[in-house]
C-alpha positions in Angstrom: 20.2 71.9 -38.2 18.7 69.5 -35.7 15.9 70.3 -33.8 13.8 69.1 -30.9 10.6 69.3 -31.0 9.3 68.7 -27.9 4.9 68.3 -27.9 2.8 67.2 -25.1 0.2 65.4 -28.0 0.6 64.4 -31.0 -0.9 62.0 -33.6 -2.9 59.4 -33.3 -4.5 62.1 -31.0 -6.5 64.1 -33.3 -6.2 68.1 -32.6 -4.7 71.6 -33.9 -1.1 71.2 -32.1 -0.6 67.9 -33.2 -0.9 68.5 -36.8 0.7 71.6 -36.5 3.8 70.0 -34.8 3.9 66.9 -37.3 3.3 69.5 -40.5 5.9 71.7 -39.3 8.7 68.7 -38.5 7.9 67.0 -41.6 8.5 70.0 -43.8 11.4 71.6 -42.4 12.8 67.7 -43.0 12.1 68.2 -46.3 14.4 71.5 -46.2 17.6 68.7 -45.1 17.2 69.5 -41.4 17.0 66.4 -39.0 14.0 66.9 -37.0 13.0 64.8 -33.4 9.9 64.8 -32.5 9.8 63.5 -28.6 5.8 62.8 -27.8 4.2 60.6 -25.4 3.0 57.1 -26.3 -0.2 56.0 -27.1 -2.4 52.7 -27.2 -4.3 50.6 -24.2 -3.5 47.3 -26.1 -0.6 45.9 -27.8 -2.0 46.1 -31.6 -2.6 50.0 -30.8 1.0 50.4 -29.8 2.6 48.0 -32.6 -0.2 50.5 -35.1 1.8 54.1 -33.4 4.9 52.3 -34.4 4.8 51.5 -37.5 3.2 54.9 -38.0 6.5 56.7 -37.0 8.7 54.0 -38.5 7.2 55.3 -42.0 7.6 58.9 -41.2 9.4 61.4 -42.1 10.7 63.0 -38.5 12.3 61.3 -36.1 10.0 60.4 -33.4 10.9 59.2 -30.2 8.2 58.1 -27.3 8.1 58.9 -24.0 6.2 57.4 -21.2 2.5 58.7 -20.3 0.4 58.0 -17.2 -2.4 55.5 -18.0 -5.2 58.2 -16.5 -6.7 60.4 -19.5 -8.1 63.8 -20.0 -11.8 63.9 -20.9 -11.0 64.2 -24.6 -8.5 61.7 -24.8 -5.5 64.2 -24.1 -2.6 62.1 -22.2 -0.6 63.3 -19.1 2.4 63.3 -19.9 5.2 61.6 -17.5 7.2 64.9 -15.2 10.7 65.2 -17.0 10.9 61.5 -18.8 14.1 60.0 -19.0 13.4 59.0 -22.3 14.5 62.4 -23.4 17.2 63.3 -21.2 18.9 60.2 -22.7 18.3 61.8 -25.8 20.0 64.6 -25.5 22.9 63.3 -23.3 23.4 60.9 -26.2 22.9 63.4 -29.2 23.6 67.1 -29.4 20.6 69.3 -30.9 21.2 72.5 -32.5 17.8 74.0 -31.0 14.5 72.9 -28.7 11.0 73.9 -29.9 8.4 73.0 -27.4 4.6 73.5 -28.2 3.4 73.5 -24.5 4.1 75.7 -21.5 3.7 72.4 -18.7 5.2 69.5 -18.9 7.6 68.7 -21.1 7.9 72.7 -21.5 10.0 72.8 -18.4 12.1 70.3 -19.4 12.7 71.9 -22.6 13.6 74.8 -20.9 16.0 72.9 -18.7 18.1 71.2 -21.2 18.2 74.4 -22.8 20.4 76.5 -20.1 22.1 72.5 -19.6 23.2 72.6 -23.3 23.5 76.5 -23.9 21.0 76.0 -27.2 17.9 78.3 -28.0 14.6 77.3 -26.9 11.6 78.6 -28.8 7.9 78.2 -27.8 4.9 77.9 -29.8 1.7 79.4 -27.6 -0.9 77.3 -29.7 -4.0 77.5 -26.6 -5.7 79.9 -24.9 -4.9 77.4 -21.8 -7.7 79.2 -19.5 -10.7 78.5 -22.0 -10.3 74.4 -21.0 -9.5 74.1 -17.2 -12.8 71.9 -17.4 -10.9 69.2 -18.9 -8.9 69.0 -15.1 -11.6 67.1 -12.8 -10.1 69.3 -10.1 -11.0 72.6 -11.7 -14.5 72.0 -12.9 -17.2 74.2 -12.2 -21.0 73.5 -12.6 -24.6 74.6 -10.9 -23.5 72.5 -7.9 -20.1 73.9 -7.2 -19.8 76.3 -3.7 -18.8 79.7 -4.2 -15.6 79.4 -3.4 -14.5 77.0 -5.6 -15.9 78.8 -8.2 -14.2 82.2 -6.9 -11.1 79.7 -7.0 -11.0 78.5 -10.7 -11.9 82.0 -11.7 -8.6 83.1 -9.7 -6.8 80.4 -11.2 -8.1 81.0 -14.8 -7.8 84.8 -15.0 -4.6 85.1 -12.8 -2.6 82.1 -12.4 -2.5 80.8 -16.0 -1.8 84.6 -17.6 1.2 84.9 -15.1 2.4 81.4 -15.7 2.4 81.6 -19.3 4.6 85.1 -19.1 6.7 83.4 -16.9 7.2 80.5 -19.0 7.5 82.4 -22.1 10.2 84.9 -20.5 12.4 82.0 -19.9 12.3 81.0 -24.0 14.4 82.4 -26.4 11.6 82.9 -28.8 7.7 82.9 -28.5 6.1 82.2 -31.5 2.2 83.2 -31.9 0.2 80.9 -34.4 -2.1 84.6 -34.8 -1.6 88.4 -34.2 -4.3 88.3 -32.1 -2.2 85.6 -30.0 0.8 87.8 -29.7 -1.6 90.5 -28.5 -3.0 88.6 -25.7 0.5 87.4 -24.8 1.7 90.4 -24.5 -1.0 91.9 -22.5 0.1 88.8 -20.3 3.2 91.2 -19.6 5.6 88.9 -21.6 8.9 90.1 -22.2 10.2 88.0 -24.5 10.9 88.2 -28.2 8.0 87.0 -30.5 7.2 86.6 -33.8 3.6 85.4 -35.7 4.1 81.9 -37.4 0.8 80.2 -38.4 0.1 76.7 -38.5 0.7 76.1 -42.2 -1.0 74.1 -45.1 0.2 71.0 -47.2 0.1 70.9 -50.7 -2.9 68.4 -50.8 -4.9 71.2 -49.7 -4.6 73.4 -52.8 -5.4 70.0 -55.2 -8.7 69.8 -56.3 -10.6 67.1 -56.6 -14.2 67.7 -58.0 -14.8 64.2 -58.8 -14.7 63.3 -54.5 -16.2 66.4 -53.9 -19.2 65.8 -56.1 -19.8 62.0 -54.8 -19.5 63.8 -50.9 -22.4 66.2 -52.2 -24.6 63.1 -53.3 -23.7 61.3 -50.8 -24.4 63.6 -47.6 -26.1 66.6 -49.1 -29.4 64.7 -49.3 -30.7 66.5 -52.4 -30.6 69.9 -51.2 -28.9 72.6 -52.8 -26.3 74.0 -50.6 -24.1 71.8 -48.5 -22.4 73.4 -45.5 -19.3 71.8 -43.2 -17.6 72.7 -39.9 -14.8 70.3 -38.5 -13.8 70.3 -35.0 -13.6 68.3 -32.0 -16.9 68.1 -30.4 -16.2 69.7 -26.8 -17.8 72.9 -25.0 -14.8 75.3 -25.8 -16.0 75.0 -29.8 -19.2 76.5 -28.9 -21.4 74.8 -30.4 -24.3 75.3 -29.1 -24.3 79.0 -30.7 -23.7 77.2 -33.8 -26.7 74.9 -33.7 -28.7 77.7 -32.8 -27.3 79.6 -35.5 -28.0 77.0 -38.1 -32.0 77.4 -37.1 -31.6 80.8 -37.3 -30.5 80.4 -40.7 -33.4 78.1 -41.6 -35.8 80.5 -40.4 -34.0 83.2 -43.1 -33.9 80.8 -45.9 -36.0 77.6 -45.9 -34.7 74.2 -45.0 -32.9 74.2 -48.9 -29.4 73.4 -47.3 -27.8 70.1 -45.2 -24.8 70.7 -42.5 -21.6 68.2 -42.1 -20.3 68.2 -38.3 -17.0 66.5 -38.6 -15.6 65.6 -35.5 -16.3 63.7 -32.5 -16.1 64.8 -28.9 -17.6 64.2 -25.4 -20.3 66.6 -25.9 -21.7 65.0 -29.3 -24.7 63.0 -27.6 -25.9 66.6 -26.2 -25.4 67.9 -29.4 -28.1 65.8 -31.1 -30.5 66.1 -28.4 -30.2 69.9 -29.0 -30.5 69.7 -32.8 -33.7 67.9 -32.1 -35.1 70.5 -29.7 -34.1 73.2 -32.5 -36.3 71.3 -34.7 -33.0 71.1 -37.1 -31.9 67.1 -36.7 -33.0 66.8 -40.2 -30.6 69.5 -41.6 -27.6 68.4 -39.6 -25.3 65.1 -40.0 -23.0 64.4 -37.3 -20.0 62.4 -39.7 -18.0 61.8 -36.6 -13.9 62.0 -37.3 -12.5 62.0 -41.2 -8.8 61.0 -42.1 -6.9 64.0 -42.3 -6.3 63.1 -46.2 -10.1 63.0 -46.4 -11.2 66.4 -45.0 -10.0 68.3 -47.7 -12.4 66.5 -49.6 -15.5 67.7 -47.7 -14.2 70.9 -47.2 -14.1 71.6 -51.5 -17.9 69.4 -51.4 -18.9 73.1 -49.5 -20.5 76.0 -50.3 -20.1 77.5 -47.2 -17.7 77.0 -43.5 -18.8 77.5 -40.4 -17.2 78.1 -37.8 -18.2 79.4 -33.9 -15.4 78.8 -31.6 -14.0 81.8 -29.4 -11.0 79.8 -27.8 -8.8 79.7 -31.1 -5.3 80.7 -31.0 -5.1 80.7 -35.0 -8.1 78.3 -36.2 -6.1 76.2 -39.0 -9.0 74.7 -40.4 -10.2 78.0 -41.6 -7.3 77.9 -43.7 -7.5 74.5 -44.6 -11.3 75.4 -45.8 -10.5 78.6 -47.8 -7.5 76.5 -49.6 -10.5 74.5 -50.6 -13.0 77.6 -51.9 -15.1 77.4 -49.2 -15.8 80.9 -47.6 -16.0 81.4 -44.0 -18.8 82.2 -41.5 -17.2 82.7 -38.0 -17.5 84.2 -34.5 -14.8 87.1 -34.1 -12.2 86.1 -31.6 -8.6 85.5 -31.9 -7.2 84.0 -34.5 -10.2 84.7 -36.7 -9.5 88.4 -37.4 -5.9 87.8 -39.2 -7.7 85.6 -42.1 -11.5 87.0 -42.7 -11.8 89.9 -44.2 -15.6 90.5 -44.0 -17.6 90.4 -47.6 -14.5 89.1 -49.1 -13.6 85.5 -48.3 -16.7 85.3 -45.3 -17.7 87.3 -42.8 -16.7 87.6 -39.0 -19.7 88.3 -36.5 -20.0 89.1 -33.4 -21.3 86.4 -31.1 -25.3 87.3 -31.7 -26.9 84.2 -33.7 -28.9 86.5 -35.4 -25.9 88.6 -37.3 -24.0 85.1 -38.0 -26.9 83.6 -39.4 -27.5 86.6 -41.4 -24.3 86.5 -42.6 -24.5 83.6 -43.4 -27.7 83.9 -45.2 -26.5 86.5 -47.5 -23.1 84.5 -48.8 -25.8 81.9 -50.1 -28.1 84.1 -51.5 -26.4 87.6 -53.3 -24.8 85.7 -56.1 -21.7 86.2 -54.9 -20.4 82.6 -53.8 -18.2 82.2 -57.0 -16.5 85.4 -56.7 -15.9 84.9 -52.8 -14.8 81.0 -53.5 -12.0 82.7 -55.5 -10.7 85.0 -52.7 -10.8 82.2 -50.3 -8.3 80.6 -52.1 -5.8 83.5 -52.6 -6.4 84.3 -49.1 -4.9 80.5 -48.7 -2.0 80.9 -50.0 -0.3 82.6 -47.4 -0.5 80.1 -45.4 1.4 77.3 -47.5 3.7 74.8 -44.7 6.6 74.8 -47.8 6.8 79.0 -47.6 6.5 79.5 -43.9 9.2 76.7 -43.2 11.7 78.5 -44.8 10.8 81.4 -42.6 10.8 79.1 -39.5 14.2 78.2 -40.8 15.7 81.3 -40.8 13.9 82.2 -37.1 15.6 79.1 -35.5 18.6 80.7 -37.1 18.5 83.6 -35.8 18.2 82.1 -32.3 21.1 79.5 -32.8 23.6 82.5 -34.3 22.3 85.1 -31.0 22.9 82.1 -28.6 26.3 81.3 -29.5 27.8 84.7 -29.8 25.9 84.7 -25.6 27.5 81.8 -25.0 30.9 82.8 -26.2 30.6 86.2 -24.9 30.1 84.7 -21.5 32.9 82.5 -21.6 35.0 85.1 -22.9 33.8 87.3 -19.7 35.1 83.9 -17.2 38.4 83.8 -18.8 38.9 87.6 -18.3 37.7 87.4 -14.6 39.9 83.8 -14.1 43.0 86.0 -15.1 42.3 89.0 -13.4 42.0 87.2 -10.0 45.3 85.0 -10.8 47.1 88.2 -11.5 46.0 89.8 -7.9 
């Protein structure tokens, strides 16, 4: 097959859909299809851009850049260019079997375009819960000092508008694809019509490889001499909810003594406010901000762990809860969507409601019933599931599916314009 893939981020930006995107291209490669990855460009100076290149020279996929307006996001998203031509050449010069886009706005349209243009399936990934970060759209933020009405307004927008978009947009696709079960539940309580199916963001095989060696030089390293060492990795922004994590973290102190040191991987916009907090908890010396890891390095810190934490309620599937059960690390998180389809409470972590108190209970008990080996274990089977080699051949026969059904519409059709053609030319 070849396939378009077409992603409003991808890497160097570090997030969930980009790795997503590139893990999923780069394995169903490795099943002989010819994947294209069309994704804006990135770099403000010439050795940035020459760097991207020869990044996607040595890939795997295809990749082919598109243009992106200079003016950034907050967290160092890009806005993409409205319809770039750099993709429409593509496809007038090239002929693609099938169109995966990962975003419902920007190059989503387009995908959808070329689609009816070309008479190929489009399928969409939902990977966000787009109405948890309107804040990252200077237009739409809200704060002590906006009126009334604006806030009345962005409330409109982000508990009507962006649910009725998102059906609309997914009604037009051939195939949605939810990254959870809870994401296919709130799409359709959208309304959405469409057909769907669950397909998590899946794991490479470095995941599953130990490394104790690394892991025990992280644990010297960061753990400062205390006795458990506990990670969370994501980017540092309001929507991860991290303030209910730092609180929780004192709340765990208060249970259990100070006998543990946290890893906060990530970076973000919010991270200077993060350490003021931790101070104000009383907790700065418990908690390391690491700032961002190579992607072939968290692994590492994630197997270092006796413990993952997690507070985030905007998740459409949470991969690195994956990525930290593959590693033995059980999980402490926030119920919420794409939580609930991987924790199974007292068996590979607990989920909590969103009461400090409970998590850090929860918390407190993994660490302290003797029960950390037998739960490291069932992390990791829980892991499995989630292998990118296994779920690629599913995604395989998906696309499929969608190729066979759109060609037997296609032909049907044309079928139906010869018939009508000869009936008129016989009256």
């Amino acid at each position: 097959m070849r396939i378009a893939m077409l992603t409003n981020n991808y890497r160097p930006f570090v997030g969930g859909v980009p790795i997503s995107v590139e893990r999923q291209a780069q394995e169903l490669v490795r099943l002989g299809h010819d994947v294209t990855v069309f994704a804006p460009h990135y770099g403000d100076t010439k050795e940035e851009r020459e760097a991207v290149r020869r990044e996607d020279e040595a890939a795997l996929e295809n990749v082919v850049r598109y243009r992106a307006r200079r003016k950034k996001m907050d967290n160092g998203m890009v806005y993409p260019a409205v319809f770039p031509a750099e993709i429409t050449r593509a496809f007038e010069n090239e002929r693609f079997d099938c169109i995966h886009v990962h975003h419902p706005m920007f190059v989503g349209p387009l995908g959808v375009k070329l689609g009816k243009r070309y008479g190929i399936p489009v399928i969409f990934t939902c990977h966000t819960r787009y109405e948890d970060y309107l804040h990252y759209i200077p237009a739409f933020r809200v704060d002590g000092k906006s009126s009334a009405v604006k806030k009345r307004a962005v409330e409109w927008i982000r508990t009507k508008v962006i649910p009725s978009y998102i059906r609309w947009f997914a009604d037009q696709c051939d195939l949605v694809l939810a990254p959870s079960a809870g994401m296919q539940r709130v799409l359709r309580g959208y309304g959405m019509k469409s057909r769907s199916a669950v397909f998590p963001t899946g794991l490479e095989e470095r995941f599953f490889r130990t490394s104790p060696e690394r892991a025990m030089r992280i644990r010297k390293e960061w753990g400062r001499g205390k006795k458990h060492l506990l990670v969370t990795v994501s980017r540092l922004e309001r929507e991860k909810n991290y303030g209910f994590l730092l609180r929780g973290i004192a709340g765990l102190r208060d249970r259990i003594g100070d006998d543990f040191h946290v890893l906060i991987l990530g970076d973000g916009s919010q991270k200077a406010e993060l350490k003021v907090r931790a101070s104000i908890l009383g907790i700065q010396d418990m908690v390391t901000f690491v700032g961002n890891v190579p992607n072939d390095q968290v692994r590492d810190y994630l197997e270092a762990a006796d413990l993952f934490l997690f507070a985030s309620t905007s998740e459409t599937q949470g991969i690195v809860l994956a990525e930290a059960m593959a590693a033995g690390a059980p999980v402490v998180a926030v119920r919420a969507v794409g939580t609930d389809d991987i924790i199974e409470n007292g068996v590979n972590g607990f989920l909590t409601e969103e009461s400090e108190e409970e998590w850090a209970g929860c918390a407190a008990e993994i660490l302290s019933c003797g029960n950390l080996e037998k739960m490291r274990e069932a992390a990791r089977l829980s892991a499995e599931n989630y292998r990118a080699s296994k779920l690629a051949i599913y995604e395989e026969m998906l696309y499929n599916q969608c190729i066979c059904e759109k060609r037997a519409e296609v032909s049907y059709g044309s079928e139906e314009d010869h018939a009508e053609h000869s009936a008129v030319a016989v009256h």
